[in-house]
C-alpha positions as CSV (number, residue, x, y, z in Angstrom):
1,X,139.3,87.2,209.1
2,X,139.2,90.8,207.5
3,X,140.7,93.7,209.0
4,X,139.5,97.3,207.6
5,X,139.7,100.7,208.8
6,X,136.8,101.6,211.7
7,X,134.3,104.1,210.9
8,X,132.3,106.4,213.3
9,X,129.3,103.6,212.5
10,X,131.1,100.8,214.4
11,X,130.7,103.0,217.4
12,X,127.4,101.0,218.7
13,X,129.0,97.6,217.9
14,X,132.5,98.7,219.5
15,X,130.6,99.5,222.8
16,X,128.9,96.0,222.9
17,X,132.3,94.2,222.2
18,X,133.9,96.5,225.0
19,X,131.2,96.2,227.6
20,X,130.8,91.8,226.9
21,X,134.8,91.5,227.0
22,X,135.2,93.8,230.4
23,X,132.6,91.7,232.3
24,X,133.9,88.3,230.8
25,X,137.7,89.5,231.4
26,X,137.7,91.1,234.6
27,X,135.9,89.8,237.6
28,X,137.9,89.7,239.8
29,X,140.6,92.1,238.5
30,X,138.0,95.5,238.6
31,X,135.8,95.7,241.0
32,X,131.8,94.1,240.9
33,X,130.6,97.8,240.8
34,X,132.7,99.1,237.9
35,X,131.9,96.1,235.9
36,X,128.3,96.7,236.6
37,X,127.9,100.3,236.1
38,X,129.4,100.1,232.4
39,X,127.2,101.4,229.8
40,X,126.9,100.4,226.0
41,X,125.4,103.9,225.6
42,X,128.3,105.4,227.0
43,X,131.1,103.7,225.7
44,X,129.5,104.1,222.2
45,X,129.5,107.9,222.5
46,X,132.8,107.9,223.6
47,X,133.7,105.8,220.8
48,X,132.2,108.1,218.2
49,X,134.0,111.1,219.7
50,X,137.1,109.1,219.4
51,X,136.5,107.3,215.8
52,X,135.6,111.3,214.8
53,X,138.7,112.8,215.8
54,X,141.4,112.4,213.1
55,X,144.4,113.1,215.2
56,X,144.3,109.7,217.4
57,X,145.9,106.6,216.6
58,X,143.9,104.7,213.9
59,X,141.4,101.7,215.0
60,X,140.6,98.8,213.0
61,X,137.7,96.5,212.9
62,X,138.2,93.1,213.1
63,X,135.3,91.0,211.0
64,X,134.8,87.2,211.4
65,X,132.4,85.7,208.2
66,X,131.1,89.3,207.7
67,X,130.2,90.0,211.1
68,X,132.1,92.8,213.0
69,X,133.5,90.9,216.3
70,X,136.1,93.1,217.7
71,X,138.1,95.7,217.4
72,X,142.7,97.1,217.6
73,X,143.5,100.8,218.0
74,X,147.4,100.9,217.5
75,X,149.7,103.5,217.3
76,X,152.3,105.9,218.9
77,X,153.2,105.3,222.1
78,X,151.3,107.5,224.4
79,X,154.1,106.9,227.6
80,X,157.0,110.1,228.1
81,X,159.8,107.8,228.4
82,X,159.3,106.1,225.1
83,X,161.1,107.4,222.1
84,X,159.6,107.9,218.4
85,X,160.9,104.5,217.4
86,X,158.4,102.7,219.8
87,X,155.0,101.8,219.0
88,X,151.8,101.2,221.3
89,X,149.4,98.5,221.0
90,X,146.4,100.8,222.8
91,X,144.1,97.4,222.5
92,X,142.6,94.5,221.2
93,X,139.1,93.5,222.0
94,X,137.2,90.4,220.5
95,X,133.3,89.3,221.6
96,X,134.2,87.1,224.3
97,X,132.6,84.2,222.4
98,X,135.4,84.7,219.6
99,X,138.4,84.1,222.4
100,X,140.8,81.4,221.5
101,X,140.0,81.1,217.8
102,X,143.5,82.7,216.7
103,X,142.0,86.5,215.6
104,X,143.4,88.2,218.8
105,X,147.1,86.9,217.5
106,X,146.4,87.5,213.8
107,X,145.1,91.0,214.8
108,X,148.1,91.8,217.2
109,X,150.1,90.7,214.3
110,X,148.4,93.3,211.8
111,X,148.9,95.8,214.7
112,X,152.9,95.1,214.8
113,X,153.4,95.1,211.5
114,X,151.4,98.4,210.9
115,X,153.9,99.4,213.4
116,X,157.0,98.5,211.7
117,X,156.0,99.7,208.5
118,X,155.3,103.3,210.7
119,X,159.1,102.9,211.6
120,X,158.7,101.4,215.0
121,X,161.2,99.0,216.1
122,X,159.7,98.3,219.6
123,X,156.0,97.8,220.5
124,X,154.6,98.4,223.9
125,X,151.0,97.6,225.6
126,X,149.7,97.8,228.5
127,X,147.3,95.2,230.8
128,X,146.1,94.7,234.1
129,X,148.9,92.7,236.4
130,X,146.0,90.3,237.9
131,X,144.7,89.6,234.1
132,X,146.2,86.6,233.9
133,X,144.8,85.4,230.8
134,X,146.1,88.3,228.8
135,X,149.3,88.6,230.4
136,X,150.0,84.9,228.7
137,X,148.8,85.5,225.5
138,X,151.0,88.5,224.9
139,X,153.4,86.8,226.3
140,X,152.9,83.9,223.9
141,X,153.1,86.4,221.3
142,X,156.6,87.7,222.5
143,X,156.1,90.6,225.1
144,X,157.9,90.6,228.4
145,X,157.7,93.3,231.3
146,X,159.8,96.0,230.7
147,X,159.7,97.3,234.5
148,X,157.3,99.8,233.9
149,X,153.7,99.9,236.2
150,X,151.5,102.4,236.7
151,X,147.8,102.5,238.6
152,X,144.6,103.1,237.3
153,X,141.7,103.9,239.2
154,X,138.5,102.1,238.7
155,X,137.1,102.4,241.7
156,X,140.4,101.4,243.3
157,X,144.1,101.6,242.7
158,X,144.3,98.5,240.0
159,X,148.0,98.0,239.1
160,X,148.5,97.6,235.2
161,X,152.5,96.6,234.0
162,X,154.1,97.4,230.9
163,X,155.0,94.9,228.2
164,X,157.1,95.3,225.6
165,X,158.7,93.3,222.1
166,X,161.2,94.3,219.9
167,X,159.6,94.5,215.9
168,X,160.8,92.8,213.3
169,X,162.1,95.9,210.9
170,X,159.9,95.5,207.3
C-alpha cells in the first residue's frame, strides 16, 4: 500500500470510489432514491473544487499495486465544541472490492498519526448510527461514542453519532 498526497487529477477516480462504496455501504441506511440519484459526474466536480481549494484539510490517495483504490481526507475538527487539540477523521473510502484487506486500518492509522504529529491528542469521526459495519471497524480501531449525534438529511433525517479516540502523542 502507498499513501501520497491527492491531486485535482484523482477527482474522476475519487467520484467512482465514492459513488461504488455509498451504494455497496448503505442500502438500507440512505434511502433507494438517494443512492440512485448519485452521480460520478457530480461528485467528481465537487471533488475538483475541493482538491483545488488549499485551505481544506488535506486528502490522500490510497494506492493498492499502483492502482488508485481509495481515498482519507483528515484534518481539523470541523465540530464547535471541539478544541484545537482534536483532530477529525473527515473519511475513508476504499472500492468496495478492496474491503477487509487491512488498507482501511492502515490508512486510518496514517490519518491518526498525521494527526498527532499536527498536535492533536484526540481524533474524532463521524458515521451513520445504522452503519453497522463501520461502526465496528472503528470501533476495532479504538473509537467509542462520545455522546455526540447530529442528523443529516438525505432525503430523510439519517442520525449519524460521534466517535472519538484519544492519540497516542508522537
Amino acid at each position: 500500500m502507498n499513501i501520497r498526497k491527492a491531486a485535482v487529477q484523482d477527482a474522476q477516480r475519487f467520484a467512482e470510489i465514492h459513488v461504488a462504496a455509498w451504494r455497496a455501504a448503505y442500502p438500507g441506511v440512505v434511502p433507494h432514491e438517494t443512492l440512485e440519484n448519485l452521480s460520478i459526474g457530480r461528485r467528481a466536480e465537487r471533488f475538483r473544487e475541493f482538491l483545488g481549494s488549499s485551505d481544506l484539510a488535506p486528502t490522500f490517495v490510497i494506492e493498492d499495486a499502483g492502482a488508485v483504490v481509495g481515498f482519507m481526507t483528515a484534518g481539523a475538527c470541523r465540530d464547535e465544541d471541539c478544541d484545537r487539540q482534536v483532530g477529525e477523521v473527515w473519511g475513508i473510502y476504499l472500492d468496495p472490492p478492496c474491503w477487509r484487506r487491512g488498507l482501511g486500518t492502515a490508512a486510518l492509522a496514517v490519518a491518526e498519526d498525521m494527526l498527532a504529529r499536527d498536535g492533536c491528542t484526540r481524533s474524532v469521526l463521524w458515521v451513520f448510527a445504522a452503519n453497522e459495519a463501520a461502526r465496528g471497524f472503528y470501533e476495532a480501531n479504538g473509537y467509542r461514542p462520545d455522546g455526540q449525534t447530529k442528523r443529516i438529511e438525505l432525503g430523510s433525517a439519517i442520525l449519524a453519532v460521534r466517535l472519538a479516540k484519544r492519540l497516542r502523542c508522537s
